[in-house]
N, C-alpha and C positions, 0 to 999 in steps of 0.2 A: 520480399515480404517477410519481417516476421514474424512468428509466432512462439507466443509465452502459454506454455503450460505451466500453471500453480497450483500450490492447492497452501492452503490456509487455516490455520489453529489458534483458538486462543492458549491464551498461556495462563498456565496453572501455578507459579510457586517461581522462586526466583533462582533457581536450582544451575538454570541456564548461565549463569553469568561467569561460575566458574570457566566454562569453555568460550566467554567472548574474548574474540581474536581482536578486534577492531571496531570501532565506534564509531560513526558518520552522522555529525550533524545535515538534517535535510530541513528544506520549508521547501513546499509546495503549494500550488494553488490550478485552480482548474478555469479557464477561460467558459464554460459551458457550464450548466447544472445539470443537478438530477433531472428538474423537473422536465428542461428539454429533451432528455434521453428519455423519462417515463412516458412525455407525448408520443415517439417517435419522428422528431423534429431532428433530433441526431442522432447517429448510429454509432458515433464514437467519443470517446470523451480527449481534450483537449487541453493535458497537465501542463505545468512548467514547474522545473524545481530544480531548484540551487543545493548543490548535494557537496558539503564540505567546499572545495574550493572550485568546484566543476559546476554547469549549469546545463539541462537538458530542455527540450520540447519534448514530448511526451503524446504519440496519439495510438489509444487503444482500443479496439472495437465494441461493443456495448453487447456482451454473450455473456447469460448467467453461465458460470460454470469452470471448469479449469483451464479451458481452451481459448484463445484467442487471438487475433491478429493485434502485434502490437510494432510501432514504428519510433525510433528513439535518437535525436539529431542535438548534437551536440550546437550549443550558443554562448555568446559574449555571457558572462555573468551580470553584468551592466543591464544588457537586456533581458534579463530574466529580472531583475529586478523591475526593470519598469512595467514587462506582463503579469507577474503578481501584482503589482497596483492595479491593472485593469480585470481580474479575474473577482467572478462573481462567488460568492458563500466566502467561509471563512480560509486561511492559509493552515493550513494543515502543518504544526511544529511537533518534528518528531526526532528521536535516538534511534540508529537503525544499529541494528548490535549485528557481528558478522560471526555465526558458530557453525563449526564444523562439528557433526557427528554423526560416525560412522560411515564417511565416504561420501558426505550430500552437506553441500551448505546450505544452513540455516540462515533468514532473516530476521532476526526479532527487533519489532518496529515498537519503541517507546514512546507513546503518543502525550505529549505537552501541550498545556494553554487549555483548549475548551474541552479536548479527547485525554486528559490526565486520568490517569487510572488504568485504561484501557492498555495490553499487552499484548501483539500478535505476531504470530509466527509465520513465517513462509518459507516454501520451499521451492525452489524450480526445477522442473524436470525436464530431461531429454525426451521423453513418451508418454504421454498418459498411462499408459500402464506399466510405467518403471516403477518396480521396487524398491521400496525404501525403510528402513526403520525410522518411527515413531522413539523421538525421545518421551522419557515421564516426565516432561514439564511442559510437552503438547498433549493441551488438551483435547476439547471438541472440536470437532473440524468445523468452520465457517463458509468452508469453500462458495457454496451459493447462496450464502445469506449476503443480499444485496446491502444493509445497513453496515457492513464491517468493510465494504470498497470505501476506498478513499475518499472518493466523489462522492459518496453519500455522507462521510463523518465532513466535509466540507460544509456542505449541507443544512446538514443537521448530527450537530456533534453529540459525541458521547452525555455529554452534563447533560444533554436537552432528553436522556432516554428516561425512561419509565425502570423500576427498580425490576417490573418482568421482563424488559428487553435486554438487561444486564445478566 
């Protein structure tokens, strides 16, 4: 089994991009909604996503917070195209930027199409309580703000927020 500790920031200013290493087109899309997970009708959500020239299945357990059980199975990218045709809300088109700083790689996920605007950071950790420095161009942590998961900008993207949920 396993398990991904994150935790989550948006991002404040473009400061970051001097330090990207690497750039990964993704498109993703999730076979499940929100709104199934906010029944509890599923306990996990149910991605697919074509990450540059690789293609993944994606199942990660439905826990606010930085902890979770996640499972990650490598597929034909063929087939991952055809499960993005059947995945429900929108395909999520994003730049995942790859920075290192300070000994912890960073994710900064450039969000495209309906989530444009939107700029967020992640980080993975070996513990929950591994220490890390905070670059200045992460800002507020997100970590359990349910509206910044994926499967929720699927959902209901960025465009569709209100100027206080921004």
């Amino acid at each position: 089994m396993g398990i991904e500790i994150e935790r989550k920031f948006l991002v404040v200013d473009d400061s970051w991009r001097a330090g990207a290493q690497q750039v990964v087109p993704m498109a993703q899309g999730y076979i499940n909604d929100m709104g199934a997970m906010d029944r509890g009708e599923q306990r996990a959500s149910v991605r697919v996503r074509i990450q540059g020239e690789q293609a993944f299945l994606n199942l990660k357990s439905r826990e606010l917070g930085h902890t979770r059980q996640e499972f990650d199975y490598p597929i034909p990218v063929a087939d991952a195209r055809a499960l993005l045709a059947l995945c429900v809300g929108g395909v999520i088109d994003k730049r995942r930027h790859y920075v290192n700083h300070r000994g912890h790689l960073w994710e900064v996920d450039e969000f495209l199409g309906d989530n444009a605007g939107l700029v967020v950071a992640e980080i993975e950790l070996g513990s929950a309580d591994e220490v890390f420095e905070r670059p200045a161009w992460a800002g507020a942590e997100v970590t359990d703000q349910v509206r910044y998961y994926n499967l929720a900008l699927a959902s209901r993207p960025y465009s569709q927020w209100s100027p206080q949920e921004r």
